[in-house]
PAZA-224495 format. One record per residue: residue number from 1; y, z, x negated of N, C-alpha, C in turn. Coordinates in nm, 4 decimals. Atoms other than C-alpha are relative to their C-alpha. Layout:
residues N
     i       n.c2       n.c3       n.c1      ca.c2      ca.c3      ca.c1       c.c2       c.c3       c.c1
   NUM          Y          Z          X          Y          Z          X          Y          Z          X
...
This chain:
residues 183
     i       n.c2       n.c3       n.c1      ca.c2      ca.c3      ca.c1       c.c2       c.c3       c.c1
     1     0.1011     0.1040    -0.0124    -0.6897     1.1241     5.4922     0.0201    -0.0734     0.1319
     2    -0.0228     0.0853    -0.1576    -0.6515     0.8140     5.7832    -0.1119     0.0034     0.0555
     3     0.1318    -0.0541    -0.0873    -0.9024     0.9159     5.9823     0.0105    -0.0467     0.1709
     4     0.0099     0.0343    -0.0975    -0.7805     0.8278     6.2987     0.0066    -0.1255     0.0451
     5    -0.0210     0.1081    -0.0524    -0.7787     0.5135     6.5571     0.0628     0.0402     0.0950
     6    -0.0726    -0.0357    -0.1345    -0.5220     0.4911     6.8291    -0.0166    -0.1447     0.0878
     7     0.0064     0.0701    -0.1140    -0.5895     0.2396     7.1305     0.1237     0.0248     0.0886
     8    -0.0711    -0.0136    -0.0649    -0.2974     0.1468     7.3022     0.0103    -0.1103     0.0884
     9    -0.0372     0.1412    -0.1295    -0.1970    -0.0653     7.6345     0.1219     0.0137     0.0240
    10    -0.1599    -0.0077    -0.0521     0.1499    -0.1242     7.7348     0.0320    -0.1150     0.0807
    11    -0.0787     0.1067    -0.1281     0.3738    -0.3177     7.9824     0.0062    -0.0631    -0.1041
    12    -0.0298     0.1014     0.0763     0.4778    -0.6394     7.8625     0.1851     0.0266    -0.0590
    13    -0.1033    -0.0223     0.0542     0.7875    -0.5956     7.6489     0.0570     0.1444    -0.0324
    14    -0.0720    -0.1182     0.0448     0.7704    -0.2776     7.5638     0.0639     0.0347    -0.1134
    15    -0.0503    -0.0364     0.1535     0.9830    -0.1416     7.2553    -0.0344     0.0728    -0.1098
    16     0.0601    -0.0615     0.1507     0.8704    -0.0438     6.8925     0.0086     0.1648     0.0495
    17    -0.0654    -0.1556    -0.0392     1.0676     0.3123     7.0067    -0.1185     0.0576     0.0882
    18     0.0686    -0.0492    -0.1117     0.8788     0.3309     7.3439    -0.1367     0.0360    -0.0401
    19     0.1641    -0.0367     0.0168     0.5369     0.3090     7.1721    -0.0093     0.0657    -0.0943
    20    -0.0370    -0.0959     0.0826     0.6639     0.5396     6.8789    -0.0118     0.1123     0.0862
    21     0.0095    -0.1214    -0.0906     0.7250     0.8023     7.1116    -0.1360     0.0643     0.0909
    22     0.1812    -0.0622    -0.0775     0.3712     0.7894     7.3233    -0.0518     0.0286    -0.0781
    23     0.0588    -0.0569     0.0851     0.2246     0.7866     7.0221     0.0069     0.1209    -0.0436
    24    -0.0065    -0.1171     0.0881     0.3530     1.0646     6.8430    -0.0248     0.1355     0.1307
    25     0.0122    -0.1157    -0.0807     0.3508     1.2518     7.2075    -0.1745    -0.0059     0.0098
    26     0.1606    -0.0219    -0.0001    -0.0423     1.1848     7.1819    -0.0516     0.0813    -0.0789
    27     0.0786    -0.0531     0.1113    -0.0838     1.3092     6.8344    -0.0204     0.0963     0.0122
    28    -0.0165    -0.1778    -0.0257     0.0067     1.6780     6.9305    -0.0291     0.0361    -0.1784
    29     0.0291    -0.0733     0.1552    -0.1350     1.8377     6.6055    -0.0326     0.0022    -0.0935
    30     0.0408     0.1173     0.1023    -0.2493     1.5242     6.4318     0.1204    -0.0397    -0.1011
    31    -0.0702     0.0502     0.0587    -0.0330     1.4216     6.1734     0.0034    -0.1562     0.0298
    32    -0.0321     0.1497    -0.0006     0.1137     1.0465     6.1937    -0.0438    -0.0773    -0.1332
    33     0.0203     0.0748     0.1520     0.0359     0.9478     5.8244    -0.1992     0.0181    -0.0008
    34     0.1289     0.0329    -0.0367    -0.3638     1.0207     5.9877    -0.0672    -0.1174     0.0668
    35     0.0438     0.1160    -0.0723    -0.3470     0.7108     6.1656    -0.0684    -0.1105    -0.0970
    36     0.0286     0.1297     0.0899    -0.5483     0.4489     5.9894    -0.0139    -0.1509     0.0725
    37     0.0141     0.1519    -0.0394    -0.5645     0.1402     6.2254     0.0529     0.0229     0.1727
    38    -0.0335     0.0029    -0.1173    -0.3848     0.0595     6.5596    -0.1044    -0.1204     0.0930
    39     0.0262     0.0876    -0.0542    -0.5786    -0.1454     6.8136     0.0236    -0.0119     0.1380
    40    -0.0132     0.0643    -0.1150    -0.5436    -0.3009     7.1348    -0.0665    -0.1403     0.0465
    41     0.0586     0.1263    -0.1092    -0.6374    -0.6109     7.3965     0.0330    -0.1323    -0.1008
    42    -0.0492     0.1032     0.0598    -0.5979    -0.9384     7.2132     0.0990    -0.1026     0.0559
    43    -0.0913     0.0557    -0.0239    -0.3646    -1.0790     7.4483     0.1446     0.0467    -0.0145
    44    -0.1478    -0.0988     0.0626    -0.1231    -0.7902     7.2872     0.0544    -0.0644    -0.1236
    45    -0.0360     0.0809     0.1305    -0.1212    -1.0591     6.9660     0.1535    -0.0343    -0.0353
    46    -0.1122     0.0116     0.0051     0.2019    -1.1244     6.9854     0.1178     0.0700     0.1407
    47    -0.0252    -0.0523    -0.0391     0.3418    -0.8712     7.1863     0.1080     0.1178    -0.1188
    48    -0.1584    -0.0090     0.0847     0.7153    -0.8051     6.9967    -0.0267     0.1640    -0.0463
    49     0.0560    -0.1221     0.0417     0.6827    -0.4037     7.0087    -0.0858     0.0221    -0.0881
    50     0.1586    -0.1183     0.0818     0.3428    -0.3114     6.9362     0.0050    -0.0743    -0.1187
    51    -0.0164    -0.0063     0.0862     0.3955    -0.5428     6.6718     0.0704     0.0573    -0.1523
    52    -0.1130    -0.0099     0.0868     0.6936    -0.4494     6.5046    -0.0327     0.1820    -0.0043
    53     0.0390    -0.0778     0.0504     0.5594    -0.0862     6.5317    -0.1233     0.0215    -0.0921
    54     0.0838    -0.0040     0.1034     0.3073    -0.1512     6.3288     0.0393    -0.0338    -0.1152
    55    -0.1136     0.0878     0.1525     0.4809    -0.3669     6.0732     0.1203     0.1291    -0.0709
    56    -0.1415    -0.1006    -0.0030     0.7512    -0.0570     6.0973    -0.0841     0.0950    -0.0897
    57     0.0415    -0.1184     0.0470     0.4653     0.1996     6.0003    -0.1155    -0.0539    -0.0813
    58     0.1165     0.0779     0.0808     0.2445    -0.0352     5.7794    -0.0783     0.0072     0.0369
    59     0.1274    -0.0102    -0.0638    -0.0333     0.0227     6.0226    -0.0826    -0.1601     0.0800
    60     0.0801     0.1284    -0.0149    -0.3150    -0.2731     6.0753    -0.0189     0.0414     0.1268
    61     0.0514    -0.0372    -0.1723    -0.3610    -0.3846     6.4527    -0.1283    -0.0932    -0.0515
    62     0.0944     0.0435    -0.0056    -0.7159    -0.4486     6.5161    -0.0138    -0.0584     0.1845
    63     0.0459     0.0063    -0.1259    -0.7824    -0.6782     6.8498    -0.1199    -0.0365     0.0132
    64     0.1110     0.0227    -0.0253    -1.0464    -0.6745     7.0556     0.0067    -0.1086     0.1276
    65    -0.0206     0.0935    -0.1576    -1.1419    -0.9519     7.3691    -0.0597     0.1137     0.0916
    66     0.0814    -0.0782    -0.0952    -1.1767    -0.8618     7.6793    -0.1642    -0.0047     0.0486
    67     0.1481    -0.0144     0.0013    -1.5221    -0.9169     7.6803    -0.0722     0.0964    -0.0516
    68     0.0738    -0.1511     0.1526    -1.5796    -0.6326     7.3411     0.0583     0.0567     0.1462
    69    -0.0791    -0.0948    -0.0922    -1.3527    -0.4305     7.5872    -0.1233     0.0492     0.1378
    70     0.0922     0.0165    -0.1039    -1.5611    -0.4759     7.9086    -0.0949     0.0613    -0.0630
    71     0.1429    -0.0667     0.0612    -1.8997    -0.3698     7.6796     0.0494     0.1936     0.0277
    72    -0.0064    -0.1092     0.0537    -1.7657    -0.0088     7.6514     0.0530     0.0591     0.2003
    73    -0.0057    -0.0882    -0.1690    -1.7420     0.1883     8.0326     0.1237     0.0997    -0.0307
    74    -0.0861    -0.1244     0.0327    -1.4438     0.4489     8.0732    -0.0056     0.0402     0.1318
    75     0.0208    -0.1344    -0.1163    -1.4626     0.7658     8.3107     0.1119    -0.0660     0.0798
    76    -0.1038    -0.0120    -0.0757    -1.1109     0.6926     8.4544     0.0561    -0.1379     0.0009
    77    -0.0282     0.1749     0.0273    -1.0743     0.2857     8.5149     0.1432     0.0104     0.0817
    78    -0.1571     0.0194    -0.0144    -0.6898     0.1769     8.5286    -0.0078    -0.1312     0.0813
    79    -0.0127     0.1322    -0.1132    -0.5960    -0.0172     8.8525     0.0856    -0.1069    -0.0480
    80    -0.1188     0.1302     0.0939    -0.3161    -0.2110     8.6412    -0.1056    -0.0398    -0.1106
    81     0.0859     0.0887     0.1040    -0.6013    -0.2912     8.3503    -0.0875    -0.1309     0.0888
    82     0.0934     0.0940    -0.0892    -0.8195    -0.4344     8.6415     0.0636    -0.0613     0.0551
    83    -0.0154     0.1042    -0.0936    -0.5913    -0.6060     8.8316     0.0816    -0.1124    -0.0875
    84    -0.1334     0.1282     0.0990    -0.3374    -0.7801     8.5236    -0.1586    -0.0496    -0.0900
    85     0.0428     0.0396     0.1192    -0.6673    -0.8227     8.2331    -0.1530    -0.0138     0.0952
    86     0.1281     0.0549    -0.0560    -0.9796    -0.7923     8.4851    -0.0964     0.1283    -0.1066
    87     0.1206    -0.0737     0.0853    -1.1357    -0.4752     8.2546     0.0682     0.1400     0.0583
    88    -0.0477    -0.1283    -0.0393    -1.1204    -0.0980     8.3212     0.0994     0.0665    -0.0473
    89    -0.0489    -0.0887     0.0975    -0.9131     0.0268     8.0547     0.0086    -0.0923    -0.1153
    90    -0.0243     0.0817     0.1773    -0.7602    -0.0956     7.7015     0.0029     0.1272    -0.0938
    91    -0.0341    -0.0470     0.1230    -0.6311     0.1819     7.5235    -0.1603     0.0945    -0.0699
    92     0.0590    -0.0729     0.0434    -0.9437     0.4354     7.5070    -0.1409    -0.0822    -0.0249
    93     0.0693     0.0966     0.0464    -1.1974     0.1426     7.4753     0.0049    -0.0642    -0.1198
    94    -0.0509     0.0323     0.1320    -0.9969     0.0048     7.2040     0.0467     0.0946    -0.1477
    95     0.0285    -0.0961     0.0973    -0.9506     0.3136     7.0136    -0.1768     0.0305    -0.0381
    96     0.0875    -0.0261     0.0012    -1.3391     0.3950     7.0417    -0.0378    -0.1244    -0.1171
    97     0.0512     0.1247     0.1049    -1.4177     0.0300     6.9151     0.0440    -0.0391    -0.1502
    98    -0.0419     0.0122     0.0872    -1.2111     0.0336     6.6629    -0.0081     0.1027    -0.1079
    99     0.0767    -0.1451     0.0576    -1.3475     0.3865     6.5359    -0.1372    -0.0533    -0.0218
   100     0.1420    -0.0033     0.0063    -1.6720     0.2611     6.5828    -0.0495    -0.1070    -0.1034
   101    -0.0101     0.0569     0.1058    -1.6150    -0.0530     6.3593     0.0462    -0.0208    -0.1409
   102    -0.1267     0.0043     0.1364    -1.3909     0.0443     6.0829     0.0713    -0.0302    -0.0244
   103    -0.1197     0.0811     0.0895    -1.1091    -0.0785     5.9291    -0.0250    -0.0609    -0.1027
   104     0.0057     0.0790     0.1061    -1.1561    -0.3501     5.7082     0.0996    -0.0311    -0.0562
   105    -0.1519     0.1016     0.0745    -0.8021    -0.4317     5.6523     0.0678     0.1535     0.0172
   106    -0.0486    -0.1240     0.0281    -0.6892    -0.0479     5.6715     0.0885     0.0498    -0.1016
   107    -0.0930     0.0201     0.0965    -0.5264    -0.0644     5.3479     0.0411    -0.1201    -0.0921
   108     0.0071     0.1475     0.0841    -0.4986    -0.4517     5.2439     0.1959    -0.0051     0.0366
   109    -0.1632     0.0533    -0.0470    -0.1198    -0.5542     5.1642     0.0122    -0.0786     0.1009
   110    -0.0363     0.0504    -0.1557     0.0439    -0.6632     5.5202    -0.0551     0.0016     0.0627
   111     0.1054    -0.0400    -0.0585    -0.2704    -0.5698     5.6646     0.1268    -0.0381     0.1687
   112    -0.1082    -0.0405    -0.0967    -0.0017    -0.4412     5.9499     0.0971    -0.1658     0.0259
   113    -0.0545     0.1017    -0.0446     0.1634    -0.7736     5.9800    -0.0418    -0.0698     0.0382
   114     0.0526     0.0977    -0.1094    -0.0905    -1.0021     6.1226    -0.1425     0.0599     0.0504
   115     0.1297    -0.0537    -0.0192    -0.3532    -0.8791     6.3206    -0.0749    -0.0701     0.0552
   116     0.1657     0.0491     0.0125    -0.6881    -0.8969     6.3185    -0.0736    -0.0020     0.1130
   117     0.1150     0.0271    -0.0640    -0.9774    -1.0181     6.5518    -0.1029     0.0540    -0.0682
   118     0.1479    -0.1339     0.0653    -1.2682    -0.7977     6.5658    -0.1184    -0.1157     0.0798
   119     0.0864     0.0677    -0.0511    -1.5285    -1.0389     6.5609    -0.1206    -0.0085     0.0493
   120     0.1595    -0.0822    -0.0874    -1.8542    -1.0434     6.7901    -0.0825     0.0474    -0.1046
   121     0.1135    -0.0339     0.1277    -2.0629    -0.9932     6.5010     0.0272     0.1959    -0.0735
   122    -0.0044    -0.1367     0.0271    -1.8603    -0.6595     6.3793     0.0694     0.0938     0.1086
   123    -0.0326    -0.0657    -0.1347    -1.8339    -0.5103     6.7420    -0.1251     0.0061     0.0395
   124     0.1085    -0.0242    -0.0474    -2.1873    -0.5793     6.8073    -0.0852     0.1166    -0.0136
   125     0.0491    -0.1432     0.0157    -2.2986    -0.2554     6.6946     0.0666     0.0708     0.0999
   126    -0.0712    -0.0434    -0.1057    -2.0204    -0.1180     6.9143    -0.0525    -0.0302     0.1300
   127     0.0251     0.0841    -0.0986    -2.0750    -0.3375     7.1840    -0.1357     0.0422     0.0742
   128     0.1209    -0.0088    -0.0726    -2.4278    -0.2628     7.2387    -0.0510     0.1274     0.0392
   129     0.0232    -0.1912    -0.0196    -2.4237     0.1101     7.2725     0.0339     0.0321     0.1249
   130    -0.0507    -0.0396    -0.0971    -2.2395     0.1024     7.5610    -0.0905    -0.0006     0.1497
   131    -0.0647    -0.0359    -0.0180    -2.2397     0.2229     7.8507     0.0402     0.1139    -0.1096
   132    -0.0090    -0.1263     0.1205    -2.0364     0.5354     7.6656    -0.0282     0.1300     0.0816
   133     0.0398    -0.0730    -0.0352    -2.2491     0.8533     7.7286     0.1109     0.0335     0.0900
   134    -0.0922    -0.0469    -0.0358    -1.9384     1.0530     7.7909     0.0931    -0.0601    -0.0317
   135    -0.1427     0.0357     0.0944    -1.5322     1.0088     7.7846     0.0095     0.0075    -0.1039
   136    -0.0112    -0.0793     0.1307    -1.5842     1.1949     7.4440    -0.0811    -0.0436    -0.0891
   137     0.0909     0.0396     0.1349    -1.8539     1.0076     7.2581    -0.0661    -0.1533     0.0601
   138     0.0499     0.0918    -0.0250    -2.0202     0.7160     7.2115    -0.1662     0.0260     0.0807
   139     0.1474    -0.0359    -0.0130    -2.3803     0.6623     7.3224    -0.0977     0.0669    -0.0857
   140     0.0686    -0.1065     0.1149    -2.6564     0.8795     7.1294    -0.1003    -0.1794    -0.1238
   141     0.0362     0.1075     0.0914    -2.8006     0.6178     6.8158     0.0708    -0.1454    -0.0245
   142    -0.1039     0.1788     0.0573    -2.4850     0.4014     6.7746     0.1069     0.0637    -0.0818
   143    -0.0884     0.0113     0.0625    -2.1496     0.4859     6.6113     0.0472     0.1895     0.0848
   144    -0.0846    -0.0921    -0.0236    -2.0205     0.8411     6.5840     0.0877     0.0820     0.0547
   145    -0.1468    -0.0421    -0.0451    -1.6837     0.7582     6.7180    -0.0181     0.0970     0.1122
   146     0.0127    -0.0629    -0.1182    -1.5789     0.9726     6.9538     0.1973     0.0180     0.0234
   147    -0.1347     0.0221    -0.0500    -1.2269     0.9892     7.1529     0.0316     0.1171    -0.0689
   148    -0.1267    -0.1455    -0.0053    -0.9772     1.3044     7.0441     0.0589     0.0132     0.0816
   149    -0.0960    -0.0170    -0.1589    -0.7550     1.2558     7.2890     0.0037    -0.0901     0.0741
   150    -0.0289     0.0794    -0.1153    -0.7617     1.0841     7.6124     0.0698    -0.0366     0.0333
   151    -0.0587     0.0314    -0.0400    -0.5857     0.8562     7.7751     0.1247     0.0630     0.0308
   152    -0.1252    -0.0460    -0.0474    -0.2246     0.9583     7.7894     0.0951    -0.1257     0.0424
   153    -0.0973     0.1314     0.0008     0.0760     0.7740     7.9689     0.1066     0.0427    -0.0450
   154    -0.0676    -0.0363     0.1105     0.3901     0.7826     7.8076     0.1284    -0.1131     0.0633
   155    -0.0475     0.1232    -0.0278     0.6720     0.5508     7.9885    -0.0463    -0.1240    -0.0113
   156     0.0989     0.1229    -0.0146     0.4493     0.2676     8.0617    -0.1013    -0.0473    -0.0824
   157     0.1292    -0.0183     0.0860     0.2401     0.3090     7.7406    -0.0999     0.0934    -0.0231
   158     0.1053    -0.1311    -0.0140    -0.1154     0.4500     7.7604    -0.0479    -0.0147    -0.1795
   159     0.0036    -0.0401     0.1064    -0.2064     0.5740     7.4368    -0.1909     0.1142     0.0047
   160     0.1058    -0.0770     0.0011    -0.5794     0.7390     7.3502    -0.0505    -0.0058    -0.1404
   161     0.0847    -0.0536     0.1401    -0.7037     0.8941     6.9674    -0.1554    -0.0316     0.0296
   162     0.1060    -0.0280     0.0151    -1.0325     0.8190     6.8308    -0.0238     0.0396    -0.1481
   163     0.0106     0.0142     0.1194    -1.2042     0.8945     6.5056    -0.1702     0.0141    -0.0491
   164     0.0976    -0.0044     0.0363    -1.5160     0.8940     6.3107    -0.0349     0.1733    -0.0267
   165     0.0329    -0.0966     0.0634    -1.5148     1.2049     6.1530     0.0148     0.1371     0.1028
   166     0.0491    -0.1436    -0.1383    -1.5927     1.5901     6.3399     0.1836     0.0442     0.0234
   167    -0.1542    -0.0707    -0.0249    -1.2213     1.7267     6.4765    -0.0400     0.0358     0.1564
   168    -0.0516    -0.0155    -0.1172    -1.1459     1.9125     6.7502     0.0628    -0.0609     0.1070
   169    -0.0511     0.1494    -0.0706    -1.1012     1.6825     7.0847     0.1243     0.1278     0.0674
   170    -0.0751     0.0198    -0.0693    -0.8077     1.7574     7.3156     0.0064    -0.0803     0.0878
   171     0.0072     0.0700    -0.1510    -0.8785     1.6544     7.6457     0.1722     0.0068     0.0875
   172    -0.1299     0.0144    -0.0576    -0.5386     1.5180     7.7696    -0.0078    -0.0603     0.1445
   173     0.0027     0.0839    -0.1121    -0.4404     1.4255     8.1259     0.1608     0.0501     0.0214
   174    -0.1686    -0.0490    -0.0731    -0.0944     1.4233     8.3342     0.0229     0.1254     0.0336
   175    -0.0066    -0.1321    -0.0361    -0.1862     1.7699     8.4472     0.0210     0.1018    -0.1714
   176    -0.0054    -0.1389     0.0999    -0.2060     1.9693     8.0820    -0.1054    -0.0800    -0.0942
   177     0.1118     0.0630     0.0922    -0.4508     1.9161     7.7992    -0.0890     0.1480    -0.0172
   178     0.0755    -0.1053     0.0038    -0.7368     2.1147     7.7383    -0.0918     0.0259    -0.1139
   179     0.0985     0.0263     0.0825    -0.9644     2.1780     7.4440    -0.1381    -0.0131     0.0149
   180     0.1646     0.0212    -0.0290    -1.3100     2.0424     7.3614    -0.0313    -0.0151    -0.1183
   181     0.1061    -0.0170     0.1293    -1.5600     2.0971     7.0606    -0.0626    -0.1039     0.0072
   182     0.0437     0.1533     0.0326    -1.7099     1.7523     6.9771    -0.1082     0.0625    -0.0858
   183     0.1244    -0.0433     0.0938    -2.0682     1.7689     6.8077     0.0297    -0.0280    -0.1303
């Protein structure tokens, strides 16, 4: 079942390969055929890679602006998100939001070939919850989502799991990963 969302940020020009590899080093014990929707920053729209790994693995990118982005707080704000986009964080913001809104195009033919704008209207549920209680969940009376795995970097791509449904989180950092029971 695609159950998951992955939020990713990357340098500019990174390669299909390079963001293959963070990924799958995120999933740990997730299967890859669990992914149901990739999202990221909307100025990633045409960003050669992240496209062409999606297109590669039939997976729909969902973007968000930096404005949706900004709505959602993260524990550990990235000095390269704030100083190149002006927001704390892309990838674990953009996984959350994109957990927290659904996939509408999740299984539509080419879904994965042009992606989608997540428009104010179906982010505003997202959007307004925030700040997010914890790294690990949304606020209490909004959207479910909740991260799996945290922010990982990965040769210049950060990479962070979310999903709707109950799983075991995996609290990842550069030091080790650790487990965590999600309500």
């Amino acid at each position: 079942m695609k159950t998951l969302t992955v939020g990713i940020g990357c340098r500019s020009h990174s390669s299909a390969e390079q963001i293959e590899t963070a990924v799958r080093a995120a999933l740990g014990s997730h299967a890859f055929d669990e992914i149901r929707t990739i999202a990221s920053v909307d100025i990633k729209a045409h960003e050669t890679g992240l496209v062409e790994f999606c297109a590669r693995h039939a997976l729909p990118l969902k973007l968000f602006s930096r404005e949706q982005i900004a709505a959602i707080s993260v524990d550990n704000p990235s000095a390269a998100a704030r100083e190149h986009l002006g927001i704390d964080g892309v990838c674990e913001p953009c996984a959350l939001l994109a957990a927290a809104t659904g996939s509408d195009t999740a299984n539509a033919p080419g879904a994965a070939l042009t992606p989608t704008f997540a428009s104010a209207a179906s982010v505003a549920s997202a959007a307004s919850i925030a700040p997010i209680a914890s790294p690990a969940s949304l606020a209490p009376n909004a959207s479910n989502a909740r991260l799996l795995v945290r922010k990982t970097i990965h040769n210049g791509v950060t990479v962070a799991i979310a999903s709707t449904t109950a799983h075991s989180a995996r609290e990842q950092t550069n030091n080790g990963t650790q487990e965590q029971d999600l309500p």
